[in-house]
N, C-alpha and C positions, 0 to 999 in steps of 0.2 A: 260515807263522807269522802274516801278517797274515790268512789265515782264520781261523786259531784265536782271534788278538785280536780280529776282527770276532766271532766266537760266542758270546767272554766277554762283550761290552760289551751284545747283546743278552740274554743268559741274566741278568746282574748286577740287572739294573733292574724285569724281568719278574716273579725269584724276591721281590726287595724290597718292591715291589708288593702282588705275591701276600700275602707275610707281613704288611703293613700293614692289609690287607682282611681275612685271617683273625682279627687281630686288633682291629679297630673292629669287627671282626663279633663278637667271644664280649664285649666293653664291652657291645656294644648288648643284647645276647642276656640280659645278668645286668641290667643293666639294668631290660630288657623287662618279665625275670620275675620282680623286687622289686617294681616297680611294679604289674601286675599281682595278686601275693601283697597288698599293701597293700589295693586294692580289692576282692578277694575277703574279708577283713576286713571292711571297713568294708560292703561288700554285706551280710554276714550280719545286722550288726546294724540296718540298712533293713529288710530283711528279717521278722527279729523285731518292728521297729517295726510295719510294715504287716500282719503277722499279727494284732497288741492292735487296730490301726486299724479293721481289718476283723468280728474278731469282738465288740468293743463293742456295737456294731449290734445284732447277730446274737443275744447273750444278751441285751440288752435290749428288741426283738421278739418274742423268746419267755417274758419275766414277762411284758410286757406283755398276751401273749395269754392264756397263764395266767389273770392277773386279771379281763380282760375274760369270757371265759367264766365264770368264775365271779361275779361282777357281774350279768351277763343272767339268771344262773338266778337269781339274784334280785330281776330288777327285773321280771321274766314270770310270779312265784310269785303267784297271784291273791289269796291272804293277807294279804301283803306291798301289793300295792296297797291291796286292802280300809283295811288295819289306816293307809298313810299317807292314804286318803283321808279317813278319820275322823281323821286325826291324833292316833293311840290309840298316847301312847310306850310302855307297857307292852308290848302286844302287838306293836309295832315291835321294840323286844330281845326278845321271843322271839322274833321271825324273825330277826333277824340275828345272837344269838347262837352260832347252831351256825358258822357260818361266821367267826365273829370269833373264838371258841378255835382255830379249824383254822386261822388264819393266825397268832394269839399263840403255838400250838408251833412254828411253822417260823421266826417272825422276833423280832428284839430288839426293833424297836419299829415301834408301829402306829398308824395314826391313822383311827377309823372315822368318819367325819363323817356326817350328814343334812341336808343346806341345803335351804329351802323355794326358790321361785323368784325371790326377790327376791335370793338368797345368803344370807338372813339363815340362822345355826345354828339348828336344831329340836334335835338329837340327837348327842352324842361321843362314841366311844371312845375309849380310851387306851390304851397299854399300854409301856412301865409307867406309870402313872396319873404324875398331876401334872408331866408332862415338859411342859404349858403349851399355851395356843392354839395352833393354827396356822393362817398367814394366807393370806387367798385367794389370792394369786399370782396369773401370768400363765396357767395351765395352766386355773385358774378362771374368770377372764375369756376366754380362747378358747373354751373348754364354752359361756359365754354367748351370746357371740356368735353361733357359728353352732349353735349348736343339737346340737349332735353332741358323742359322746366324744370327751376328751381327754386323751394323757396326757405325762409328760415328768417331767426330775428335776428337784429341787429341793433347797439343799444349805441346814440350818437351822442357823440360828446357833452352837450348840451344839456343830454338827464333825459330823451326821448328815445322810448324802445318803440323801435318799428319794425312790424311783422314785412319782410320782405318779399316780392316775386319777381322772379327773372322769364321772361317767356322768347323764346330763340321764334324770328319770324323767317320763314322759309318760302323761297321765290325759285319757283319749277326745280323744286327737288334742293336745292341748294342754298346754306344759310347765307341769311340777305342781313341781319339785324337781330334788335332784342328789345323788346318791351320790359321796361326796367320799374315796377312800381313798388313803393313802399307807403304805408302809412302806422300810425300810430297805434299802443294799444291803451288807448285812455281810459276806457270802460274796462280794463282786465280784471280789477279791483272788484269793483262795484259787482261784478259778474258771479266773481267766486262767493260775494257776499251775499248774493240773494241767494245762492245753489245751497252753500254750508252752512248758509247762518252765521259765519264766526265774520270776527274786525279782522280785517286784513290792511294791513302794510306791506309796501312795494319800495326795496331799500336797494341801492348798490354803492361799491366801494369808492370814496372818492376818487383815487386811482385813476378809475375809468373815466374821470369827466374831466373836462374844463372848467373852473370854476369861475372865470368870465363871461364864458358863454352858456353856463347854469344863471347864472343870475339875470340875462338880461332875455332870457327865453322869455315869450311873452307869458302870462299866467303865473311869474316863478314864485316861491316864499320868498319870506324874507329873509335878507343877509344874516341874521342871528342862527335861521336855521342851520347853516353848513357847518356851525360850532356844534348842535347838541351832541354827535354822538363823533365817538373818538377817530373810529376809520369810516363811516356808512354816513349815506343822505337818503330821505326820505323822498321818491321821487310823486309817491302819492298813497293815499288812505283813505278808509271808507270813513274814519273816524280823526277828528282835529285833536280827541287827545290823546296821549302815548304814555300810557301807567309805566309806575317804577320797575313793577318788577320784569316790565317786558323793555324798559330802559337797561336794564343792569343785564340780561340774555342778549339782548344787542351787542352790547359794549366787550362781551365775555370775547377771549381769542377767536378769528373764526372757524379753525379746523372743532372747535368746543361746539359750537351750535349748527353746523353744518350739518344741515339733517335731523336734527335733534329735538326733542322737548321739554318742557317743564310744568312741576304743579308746585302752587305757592299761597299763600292767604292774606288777603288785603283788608284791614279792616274787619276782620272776621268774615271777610267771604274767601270761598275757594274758587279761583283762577288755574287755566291750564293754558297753555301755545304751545308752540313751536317754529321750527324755519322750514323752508320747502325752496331748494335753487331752482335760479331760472335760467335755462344753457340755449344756448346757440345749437344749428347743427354738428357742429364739432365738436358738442359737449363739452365747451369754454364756458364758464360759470360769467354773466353779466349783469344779474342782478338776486336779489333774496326777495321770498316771501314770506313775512311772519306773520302769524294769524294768533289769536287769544279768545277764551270761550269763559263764562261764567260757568262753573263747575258746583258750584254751590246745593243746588238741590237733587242734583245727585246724590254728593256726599252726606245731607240730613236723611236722603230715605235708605241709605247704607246704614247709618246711624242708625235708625230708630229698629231696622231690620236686625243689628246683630244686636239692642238693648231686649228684643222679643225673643233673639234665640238664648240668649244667655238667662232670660225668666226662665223658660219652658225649660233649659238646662235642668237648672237649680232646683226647681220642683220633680222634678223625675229622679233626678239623684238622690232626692231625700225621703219620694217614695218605695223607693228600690231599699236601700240603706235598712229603713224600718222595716220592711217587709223578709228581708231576709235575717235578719237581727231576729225576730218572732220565729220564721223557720227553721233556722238552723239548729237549736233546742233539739226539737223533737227526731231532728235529721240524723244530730250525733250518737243518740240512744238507740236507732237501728242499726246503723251501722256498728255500734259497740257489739252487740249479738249478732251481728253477720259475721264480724272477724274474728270470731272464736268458732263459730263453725265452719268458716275457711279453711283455717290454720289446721283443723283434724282433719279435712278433705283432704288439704294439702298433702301432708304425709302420706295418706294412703295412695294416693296419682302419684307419690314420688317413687315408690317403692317400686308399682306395678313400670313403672317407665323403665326404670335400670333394667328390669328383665325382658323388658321389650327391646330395649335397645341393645342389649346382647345377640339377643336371636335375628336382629336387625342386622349386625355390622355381620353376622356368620354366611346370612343370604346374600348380602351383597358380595364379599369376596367371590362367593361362587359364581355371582353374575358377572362379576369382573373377569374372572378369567375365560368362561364361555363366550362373552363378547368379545374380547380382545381377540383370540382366536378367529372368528368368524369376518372382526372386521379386516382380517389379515389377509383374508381369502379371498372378500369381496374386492378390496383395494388391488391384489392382484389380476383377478378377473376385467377390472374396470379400466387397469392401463393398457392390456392386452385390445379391450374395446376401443379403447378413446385412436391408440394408434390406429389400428381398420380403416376407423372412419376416418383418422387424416388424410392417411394413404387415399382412399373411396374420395375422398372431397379435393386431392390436390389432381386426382386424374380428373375426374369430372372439370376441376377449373380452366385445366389444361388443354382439354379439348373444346370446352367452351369458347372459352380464346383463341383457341383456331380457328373454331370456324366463323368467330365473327369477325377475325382479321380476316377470311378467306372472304365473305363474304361484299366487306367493307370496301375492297379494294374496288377501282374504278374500270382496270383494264378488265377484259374480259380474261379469265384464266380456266385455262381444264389440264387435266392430269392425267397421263395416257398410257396406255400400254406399248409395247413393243408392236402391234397390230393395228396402233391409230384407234384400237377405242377407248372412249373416255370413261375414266374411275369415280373424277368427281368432279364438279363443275363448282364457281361460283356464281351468285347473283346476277351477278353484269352481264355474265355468258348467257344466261339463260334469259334480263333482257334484252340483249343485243341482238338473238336467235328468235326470236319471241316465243319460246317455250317458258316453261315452270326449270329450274336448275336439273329434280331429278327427272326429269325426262330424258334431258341430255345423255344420262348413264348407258352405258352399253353400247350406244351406238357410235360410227365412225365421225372422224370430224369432218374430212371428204366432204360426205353425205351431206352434214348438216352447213355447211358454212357456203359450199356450191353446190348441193345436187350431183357433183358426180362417185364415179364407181374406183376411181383412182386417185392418187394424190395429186396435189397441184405442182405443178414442175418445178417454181419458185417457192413450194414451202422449206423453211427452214428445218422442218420438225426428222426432214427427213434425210437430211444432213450431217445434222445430231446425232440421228441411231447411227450412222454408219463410223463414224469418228469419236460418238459421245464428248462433242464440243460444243461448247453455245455459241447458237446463230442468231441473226437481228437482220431482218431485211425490212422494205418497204414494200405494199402487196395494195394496186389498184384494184378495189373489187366493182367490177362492172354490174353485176346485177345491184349491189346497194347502192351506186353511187358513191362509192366512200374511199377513203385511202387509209389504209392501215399498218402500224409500225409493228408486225411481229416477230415476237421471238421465242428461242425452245431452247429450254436447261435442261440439261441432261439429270438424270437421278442415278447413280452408278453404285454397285456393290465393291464389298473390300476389296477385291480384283482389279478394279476398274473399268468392266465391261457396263452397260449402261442396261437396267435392268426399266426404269419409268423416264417419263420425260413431262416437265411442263411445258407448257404453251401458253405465250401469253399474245394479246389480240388489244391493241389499244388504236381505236379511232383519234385520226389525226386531221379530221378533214379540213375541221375549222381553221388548225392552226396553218396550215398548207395557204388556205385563204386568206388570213389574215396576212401572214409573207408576204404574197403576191399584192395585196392591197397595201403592205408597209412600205417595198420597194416602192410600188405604184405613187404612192404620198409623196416622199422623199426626192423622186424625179420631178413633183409637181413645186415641190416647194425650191429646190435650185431653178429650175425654169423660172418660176416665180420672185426670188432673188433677182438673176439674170435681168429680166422684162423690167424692172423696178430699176436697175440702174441705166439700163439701155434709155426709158423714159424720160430719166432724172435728163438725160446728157441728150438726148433727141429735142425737148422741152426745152433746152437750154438755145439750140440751136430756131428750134419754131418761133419761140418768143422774138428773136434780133430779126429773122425772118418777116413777121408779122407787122413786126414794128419797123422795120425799116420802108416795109411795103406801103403802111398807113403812113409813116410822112411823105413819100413821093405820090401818093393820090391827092391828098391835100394839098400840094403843090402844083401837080399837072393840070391841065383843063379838063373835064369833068368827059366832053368826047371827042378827046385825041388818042389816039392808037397807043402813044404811052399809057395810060389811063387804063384802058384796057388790057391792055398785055400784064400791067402792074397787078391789074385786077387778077386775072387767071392766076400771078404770084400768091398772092394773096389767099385764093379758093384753097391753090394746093396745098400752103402752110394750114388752111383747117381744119383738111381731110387728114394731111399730117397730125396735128393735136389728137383728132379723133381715131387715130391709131394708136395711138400713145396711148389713150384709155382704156383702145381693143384690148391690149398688151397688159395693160393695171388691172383691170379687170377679169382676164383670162390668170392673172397673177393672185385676185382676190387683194389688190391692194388697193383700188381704185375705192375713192370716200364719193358713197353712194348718198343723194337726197332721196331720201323715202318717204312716199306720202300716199295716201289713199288713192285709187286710180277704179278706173272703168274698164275692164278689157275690151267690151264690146266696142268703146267708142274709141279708142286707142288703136284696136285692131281695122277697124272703118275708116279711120284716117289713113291711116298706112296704107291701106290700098288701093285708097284714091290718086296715090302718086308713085304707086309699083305697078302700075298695069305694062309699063317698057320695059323696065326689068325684067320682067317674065317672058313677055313673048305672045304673041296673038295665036301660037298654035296649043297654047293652055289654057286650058277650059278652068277660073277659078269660082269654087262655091264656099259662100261664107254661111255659116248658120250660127248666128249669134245664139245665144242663151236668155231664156224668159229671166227678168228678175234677177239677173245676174249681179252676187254679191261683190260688193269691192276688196279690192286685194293692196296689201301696202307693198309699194315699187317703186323705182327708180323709172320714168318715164322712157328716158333714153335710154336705158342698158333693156328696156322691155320689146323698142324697137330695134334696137340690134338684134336681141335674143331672133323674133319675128324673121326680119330679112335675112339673116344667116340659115335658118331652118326652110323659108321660100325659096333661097338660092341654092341649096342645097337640092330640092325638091323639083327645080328647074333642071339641076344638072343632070338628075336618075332619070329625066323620061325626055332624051332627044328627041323623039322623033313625036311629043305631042302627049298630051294626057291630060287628066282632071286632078286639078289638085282643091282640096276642101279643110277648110278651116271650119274648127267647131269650138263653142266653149257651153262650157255648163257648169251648173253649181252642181256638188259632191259632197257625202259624209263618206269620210276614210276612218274606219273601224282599227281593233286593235290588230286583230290579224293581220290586214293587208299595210298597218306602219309597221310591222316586224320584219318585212320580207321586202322591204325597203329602208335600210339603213339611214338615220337623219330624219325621218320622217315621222309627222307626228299624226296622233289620232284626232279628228275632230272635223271641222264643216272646211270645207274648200272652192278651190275653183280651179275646173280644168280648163286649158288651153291642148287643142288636140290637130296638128297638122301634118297630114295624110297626100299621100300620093296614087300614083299607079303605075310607080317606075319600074324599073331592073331588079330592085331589092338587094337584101345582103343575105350572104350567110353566115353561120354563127362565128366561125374564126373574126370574120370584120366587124360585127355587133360588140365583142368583146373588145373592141380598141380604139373606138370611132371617138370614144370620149378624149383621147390621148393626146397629148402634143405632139404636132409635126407628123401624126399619123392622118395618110390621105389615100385613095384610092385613084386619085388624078395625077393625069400624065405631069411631066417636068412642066412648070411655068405655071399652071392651070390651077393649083391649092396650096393652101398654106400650110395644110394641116391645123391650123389656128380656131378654124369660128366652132366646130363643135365643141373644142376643148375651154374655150371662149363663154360658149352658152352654158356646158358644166358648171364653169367657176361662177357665172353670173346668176344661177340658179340656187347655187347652194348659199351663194350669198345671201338671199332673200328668203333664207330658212324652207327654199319647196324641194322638192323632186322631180328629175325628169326619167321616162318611163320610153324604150325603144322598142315596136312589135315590125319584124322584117323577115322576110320570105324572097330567094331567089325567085324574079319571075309575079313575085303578088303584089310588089311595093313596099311603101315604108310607111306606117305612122308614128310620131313624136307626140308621148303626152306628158304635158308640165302641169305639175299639181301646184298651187301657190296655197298655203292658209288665209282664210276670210280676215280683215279688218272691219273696222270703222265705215264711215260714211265718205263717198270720193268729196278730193277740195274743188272749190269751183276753179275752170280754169284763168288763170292772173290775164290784168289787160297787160299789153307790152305798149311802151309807147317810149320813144326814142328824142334823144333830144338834138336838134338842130346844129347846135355848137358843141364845145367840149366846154368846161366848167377854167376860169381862168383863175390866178391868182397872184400875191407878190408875193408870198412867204418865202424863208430860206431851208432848203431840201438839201441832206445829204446822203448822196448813195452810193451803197456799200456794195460793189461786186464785182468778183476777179474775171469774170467775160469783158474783157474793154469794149467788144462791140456791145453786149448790151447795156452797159454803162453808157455807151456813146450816143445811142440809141434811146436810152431812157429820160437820159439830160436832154437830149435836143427837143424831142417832145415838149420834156414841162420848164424849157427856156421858151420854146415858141409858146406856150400858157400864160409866159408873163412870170415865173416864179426864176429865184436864184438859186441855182445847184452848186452843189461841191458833190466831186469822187472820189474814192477811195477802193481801194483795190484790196482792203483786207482790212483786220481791226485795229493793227499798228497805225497803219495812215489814218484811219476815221478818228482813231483820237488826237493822232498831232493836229489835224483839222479844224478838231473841236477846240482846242488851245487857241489857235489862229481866228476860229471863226465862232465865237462862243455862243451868240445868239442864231441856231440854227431850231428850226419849227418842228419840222419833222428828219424822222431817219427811216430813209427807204433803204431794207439790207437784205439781203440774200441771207439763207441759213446756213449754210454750208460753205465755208471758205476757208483759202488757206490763213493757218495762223487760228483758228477759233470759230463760232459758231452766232450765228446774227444776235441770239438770244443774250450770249455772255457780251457780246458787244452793246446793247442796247442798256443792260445794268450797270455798266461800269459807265456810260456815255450819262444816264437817266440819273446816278447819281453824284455828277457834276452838272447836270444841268436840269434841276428840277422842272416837273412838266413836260419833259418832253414827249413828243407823240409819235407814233413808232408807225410802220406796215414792213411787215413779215413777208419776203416771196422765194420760191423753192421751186426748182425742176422735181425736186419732189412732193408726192403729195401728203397730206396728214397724214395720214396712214402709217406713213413709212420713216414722217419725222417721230412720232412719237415711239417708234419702235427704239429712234437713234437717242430716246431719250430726252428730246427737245419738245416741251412741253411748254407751247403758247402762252394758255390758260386762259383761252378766249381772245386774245388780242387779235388787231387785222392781219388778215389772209389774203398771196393773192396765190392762185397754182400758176405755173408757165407749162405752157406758151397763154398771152396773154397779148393783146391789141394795144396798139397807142393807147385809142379812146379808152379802151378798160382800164386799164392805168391812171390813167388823167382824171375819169371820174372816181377812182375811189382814192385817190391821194384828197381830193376836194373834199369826198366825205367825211372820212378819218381825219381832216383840218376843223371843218366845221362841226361835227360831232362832238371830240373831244373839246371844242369851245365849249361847247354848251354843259360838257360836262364840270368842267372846270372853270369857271368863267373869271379867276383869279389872274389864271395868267397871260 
């Protein structure tokens, strides 16, 4: 009886148990999977959210590329250029006509813009007309900025988001304008709604609109609408109606739905939305999307899913339940006879363990103290080791790092004995020597550095031993070619007697070269300074020259001996000028026209009108070149180059010779541009003019290129044209090449790089009269003769002048004489500079039209800072008639540009 009451009290508590577990277990379980059910909801409509989030992007990268291609083809259509660079509106909408109907069928509204580069409007479309300006934006000012398309949306007061692009149109390298389009995104809606399936609304903050010019947009709702919701207006939807509970998520604060979703039930269905912003590039929020999905039959097959797990629960529970309730019986009566013969096991394993574990803790003392001991020894042994090997690893490092400092170093270095032989070398020594490092060991340096049996008279090394002080000399070594800066440190014991010596050996050749080419630059660029002002002040003089020459030929009888004599005035002022450019050009300052050229036929011209030049006792032979590629040149600096090198070629052979001109097309490889400094590798064209004079020797090869260096007697050279031909060469990115021999002659070979295709050459055709006019001219320049000179010109034209002798007077002038046409001004004067005069003049007298003229040339103004920026140009020295015609063009021109004023 007391075993069966011992069985109940166990079974009682187990089964109770048991039932309490199965059932915190099926709590948790339904629980689990409401909770569960809830966020799979609420997941979907995240879901939906980030599908809108995602494809936003996505559709509006693909208008955007749309447009853009279509933009290019019109900004590449050479018409299209043509028609904006003339600024021909006419012809502008017919070019962008075909393209503006093919975006007026696809969209409701469009905005074709034409901005020149300042942003100002040139040109609008509209569509549908009169919907109003539109204003530059931030999309606009990015285009600016960096130069590049840009685009992005923009949401117009009215309630119409337009996807914007700004496309920058560029005219030979430089921005000319901008193609300015926008149009609508009416279909955005309807777009997301076929993608996701969901109703979508397109809302923004009143705020952002007008709400006069929301209501009278064509297409707009009705005036009720702008009430329904507290801050937001519906700008458009997939769907006309707008359920409550997506009315009352509108209406919530907007930082509350900003991104946000919700699940709700209507009528017994389940509803979910949410919002999705729509930003600008700047990520300024200008409108919302909210979208809403029927959630409904999700949530019955959630249903009906956890009504199937919660069956299937309940019947396992209750199989489990009964089935162990029958087992546990028969479970508890073994186990009652197991635990009574445990319990006697037990005792007897406990007995025998105490004595185990006696004889247990007696062995281990003994191990404890035989190890301790031993680890006492090893621990000794091991610091005694570990030291060794530091010691072992800090030499080895030590030496490591010597010698890769030794060998790292650049000079050549070796280490000697008192006896000049070397101990140790490094790298450098060994490739400077062109041995291996240890070869160098043992032997003398003598030996190895010259081949001889004694020291070099000039080495330091040997100065050193005698003093044991260090020496640094300079050492021409003739068989390398080379110049070297060595020096010897003494190595000296505690004494002070000097027991080793290093040597060190550093090649200096380059830099020796480099000196001599840096002095050489710096004499070329003061020269060139110099020649650029001498110009400026010569040009000043040629100009009054020139011009005073042309009004007394136009006066005199055409053949009276005045006339003539006037004339030879006249020649000499343009041989003059064309020195002046000798002098620019040998300066590298002279502003070169460069254009595709023919040497052959350039060179064939020229010698049809050098045969007197030369001399009938010079035999000349030209050998043109087959196929000879075109070279980009300045025509006239190409026949100077020419007659300078013939004259020259003339002067070597008194007494008679063959002089021969050759050209050919050439590839110049990488080697032979290395060993020509400036020179590049690729296809060329040589120009090669040969004599069979006197020749030079190397000392005059080395200087010929020099300014004011000449091998002609007093009066007979300038020293100028070969230094002349240098500067005119390098100008045009070639190389010139000198092969000369006492006694063999001379040849000059000029390499030019290949261009393009030659221009054909221009007709010239001159015009009878000069160009007449009545305009009022005022001109600015402190030469009074060429003032005087310049007026009386364009008074006999028929035109009205004022002068002015500096910027002070041109503007009392201007007070006096307000309606003046153009301003003709020197750049350079006392008091200020033509440029700062024409600003201050152009902004009291709007339209006014300017010509720029300087004894200096471009070149030399922009150095000073004086930056045109395209305006007219004239250089001096300069002809009446030159004058006269481009005052008429620079009148006429800017008419037409301007035809306002």
């Amino acid at each position: 009886m007391d075993h069966l009451d011992h069985k109940s009290r166990i079974r009682g508590p187990i089964m109770l148990l048991l039932g309490l577990t199965l059932l915190f277990s099926a709590m948790v379980t339904i629980f689990t999977f409401h909770h569960i059910h809830r966020l799979h909801v609420a997941r979907e409509a995240e879901q939906r959210q980030q599908a809108i989030q995602t494809l936003l992007p996505t559709l509006l990268a693909q208008n955007v590329s749309l447009l853009e291609a279509q933009l290019n083809t019109l900004t590449t259509c050479p018409l299209f250029l043509q028609a904006w660079r003339a600024g021909d509106r006419e012809d502008l909408l017919d070019r962008i006509s075909p393209s503006f109907n093919d975006f007026k069928a696809r969209y409701q509204f469009i905005n074709f813009s034409l901005r020149q580069a300042d942003q100002t409007l040139f040109l609008q479309l509209q569509h549908p007309r009169g919907h109003g300006d539109y204003p530059a934006g931030s999309i606009l000012a990015r285009a600016v900025a960096t130069g590049t398309p840009a685009h992005g949306l923009e949401l117009d007061r009215s309630g119409i988001i337009f996807l914007r692009l700004v496309h920058p149109l560029y005219l030979d390298d430089q921005l000319a304008g901008f193609l300015d389009f926008s149009r609508d995104l009416h279909g955005l809606t309807a777009t997301i709604h076929r993608t996701v399936g969901s109703d979508i609304w397109l809302l923004t903050a009143k705020e952002n609109l007008d709400r006069e010019r929301w209501r009278q947009r064509p297409g707009a709702a009705d005036e009720d609408e702008w009430e329904r919701f507290s801050r937001e207006v519906i700008l458009t939807s997939t769907t006309n109606e707008t359920p409550p509970a997506l009315t009352a998520f509108i209406d919530q604060p907007h930082q509350i739905h900003l991104g946000g979703t919700f699940t709700t039930t209507i009528q017994g269905w389940t509803v979910q939305g949410g919002q999705v912003p729509l930003r600008d590039q700047e990520g300024q929020e200008i409108a919302e999307l909210f979208f809403l999905d029927d959630a409904s039959a999700l949530v019955t097959s959630l249903s009906r899913l956890r009504l199937l797990f919660l069956s299937a629960t309940g019947v396992t529970a209750g199989g489990v339940f009964l089935l162990l309730f029958l087992i546990l019986g028969r479970t508890q009566n073994r186990l009652t006879d197991r635990h009574r013969s445990l319990l006697s096991e037990i005792e007897t394993r406990q007995r025998a363990e105490g004595e185990l574990r006696q004889l247990k803790e007696d062995l281990e003392r003994q191990v404890a103290n035989r190890t301790r001991s031993i680890n006492e020894t090893n621990q000794a042994l091991q610091r005694e080791i570990e030291q060794r090997q530091e010691i072992e690893e800090e030499l080895r490092d030590a030496k490591e790092e010597w010698e890769r400092t030794f060998d790292a170093m650049e000079d050549s270095v070796i280490i000697l004995d008192l006896n000049l032989r070397i101990i140790r070398a490094n790298r450098a020594a060994g490739d400077f020597l062109g041995l291996p490092a240890a070869e160098l060991v043992g032997r003398q340096c003598h030996q190895l550095y010259r081949d001889a049996s004694e020291p070099c008279p000039d080495c330091p090394v040997v100065a050193t031993i005698g003093d044991c002080r260090k020496r640094t000399t300079e050492i021409e070594h003739c068989q390398l070619d080379k110049t070297l800066l060595a020096s010897a440190w003494p190595i000296s014991d505690g004494d002070g007697s000097c027991r080793r010596l290093v040597h060190v050996a550093r090649d200096i050749t380059e830099q020796k070269k480099f000196a001599t080419k840096l002095q050489q630059t710096r004499k070329m660029e003061a020269i060139g300074t110099l020649a650029a002002g001498v110009a400026h002040d010569f040009n000043n003089i040629l100009t009054g020259v020139l011009g005073y020459g042309e009004l007394i030929l136009r006066e005199a009888a055409a053949d009276s001996a005045v006339a003539k004599d006037i004339g030879q005035i006249v020649e000499l002022g343009r041989r003059g000028a064309a020195l002046t450019r000798q002098l620019l050009a040998f300066s590298r300052q002279q502003t070169v026209e460069m254009r595709p050229l023919d040497l052959n036929e350039l060179t064939a011209n020229l010698m049809k009108s050098s045969g007197r030049l030369i001399g009938e006792d010079i035999e000349i032979k030209f050998n043109p070149g087959p196929n000879l590629a075109p070279v980009k040149a300045d025509p006239m600096q190409m026949d100077q180059v020419i007659l300078n090198l013939v004259v020259n070629a003339r002067d070597a052979m008194p007494t008679g010779g063959t002089l021969t001109i050759e050209t050919a097309n050439v590839e110049i490889d990488a080697a032979q541009a290395e060993r020509h400094p400036g020179m590049k590798p690729g296809p060329h064209v040589i120009l090669a003019i040969s004599d069979t004079g006197i020749g030079m020797d190397r000392e005059v090869r080395e200087h010929i290129f020099e300014p004011f260096f000449t091998t002609k007697g007093v009066g007979q050279g300038t020293g100028l044209g070969l230094a002349t031909v240098y500067g005119i060469i390098q100008q045009h990115q070639g190389s010139i090449w000198v092969y000369s021999e006492v006694g063999q002659g001379t040849e000059f070979k000029i390499f030019l790089p290949v261009t393009g295709t030659p221009d054909m050459p221009a007709q010239i055709t001159r015009e009878p009269d000069l160009p007449r006019g009545q305009e009022t001219i005022m001109v600015a320049e402190d030469e009074e003769i060429l003032a005087s000179m310049i007026g009386r010109t364009l008074e006999n034209l028929g035109y009205t002048v004022l002068t002015a002798r500096d910027p002070a007077e041109a503007e009392l002038q201007l007070e006096a004489r307000p309606a003046i046409d153009l301003l003709l001004t020197d750049m350079v004067m006392p008091g200020g500079n033509g440029m700062e005069l024409y600003r201050r003049l152009a902004a009291r007298r709007p339209g006014l039209k300017v010509l720029f003229m300087s004894g200096y040339n471009q070149a030399a103004l922009e150095q000073k800072t004086m930056d045109f920026a395209g305006l007219p140009f004239i250089q001096k020295p300069f002809t009446a008639g030159e004058i006269a015609r481009l005052v008429r063009h620079v009148l006429d021109q800017q008419n037409r540009l301007n035809p306002g004023n």
